[in-house]
C-alpha positions, 0 to 999 in steps of 0.5 A, a space after each residue: 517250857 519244859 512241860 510242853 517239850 515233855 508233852 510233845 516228846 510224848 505225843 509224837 511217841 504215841 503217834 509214831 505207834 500209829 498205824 503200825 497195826 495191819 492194814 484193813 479193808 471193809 468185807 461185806 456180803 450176803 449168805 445163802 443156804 440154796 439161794 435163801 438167806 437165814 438170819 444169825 449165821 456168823 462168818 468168822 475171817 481168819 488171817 494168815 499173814 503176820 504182821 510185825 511178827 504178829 497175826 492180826 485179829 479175827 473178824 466176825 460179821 452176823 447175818 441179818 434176815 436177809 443175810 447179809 453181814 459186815 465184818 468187824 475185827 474181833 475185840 474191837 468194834 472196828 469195821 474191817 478185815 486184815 488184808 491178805 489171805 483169810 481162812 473163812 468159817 460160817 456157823 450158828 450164832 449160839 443159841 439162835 435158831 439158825 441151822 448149819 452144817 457143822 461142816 462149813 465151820 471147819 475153815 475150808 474155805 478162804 479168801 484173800 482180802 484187797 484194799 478197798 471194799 470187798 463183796 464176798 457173797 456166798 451160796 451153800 447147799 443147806 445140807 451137803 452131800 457126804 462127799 461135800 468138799 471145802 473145795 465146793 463151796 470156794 467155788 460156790 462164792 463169788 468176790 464182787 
């Protein structure tokens, strides 16, 4: 009797532990470089809002040949995006041959992330001018 007590005391301490972590929504979207998709391009969402006094983990999603990617949060094979304002950075996968300007990884860009699925489509100049600015390609995205 006294087991199944401990037991039960101890289920409910790990259960209760449950769903104390930041709530997620599924982001998902294609990317373009002036209009044509490439394939290994990584989109990282950064969130900026703590949770418990914590910041939630990033998210990554990689590009398939047709560019489109679906987010999963960093460390975890979890689908899903903490909701809430995000910064979003696009790169290169490491060693792949995609091409990207180093500029689109600097963080200019955000998102704020809603309950439920989230289409976050974005089409970049493959090469931005030298007067290119974070604030261009913000409203070159479009949130389905």
């Amino acid at each position: 009797m006294r087991f199944v007590m401990v037991a039960a005391c101890g289920l409910s301490l790990l259960l209760s532990g449950c769903g104390s972590g930041p709530r997620t929504a599924e982001v998902t979207g294609r990317i373009t470089f002036d209009g044509k998709p490439q394939a290994n391009v990584l989109i990282e969402f950064e969130p900026q809002q703590s949770v418990n006094g914590k910041v939630p983990a990033a998210a990554r999603g990689v590009t398939d040949a047709d560019g489109r990617y679906r987010a999963f949060r960093t460390g975890k094979n979890l689908v899903g995006v903490a909701v809430g304002p995000a910064v979003v950075r696009v790169s290169a996968v490491q060693d792949s041959a995609a091409r990207v300007d180093p500029r689109y990884a600097n963080g200019g860009l955000s998102l704020e992330v809603v309950p439920g699925a989230n289409v976050y489509d974005l089409d970049l100049p493959a090469t931005p001018g030298k007067d290119w600015s974070p604030g261009q390609a913000s409203s070159a995205a479009s949130k389905r």
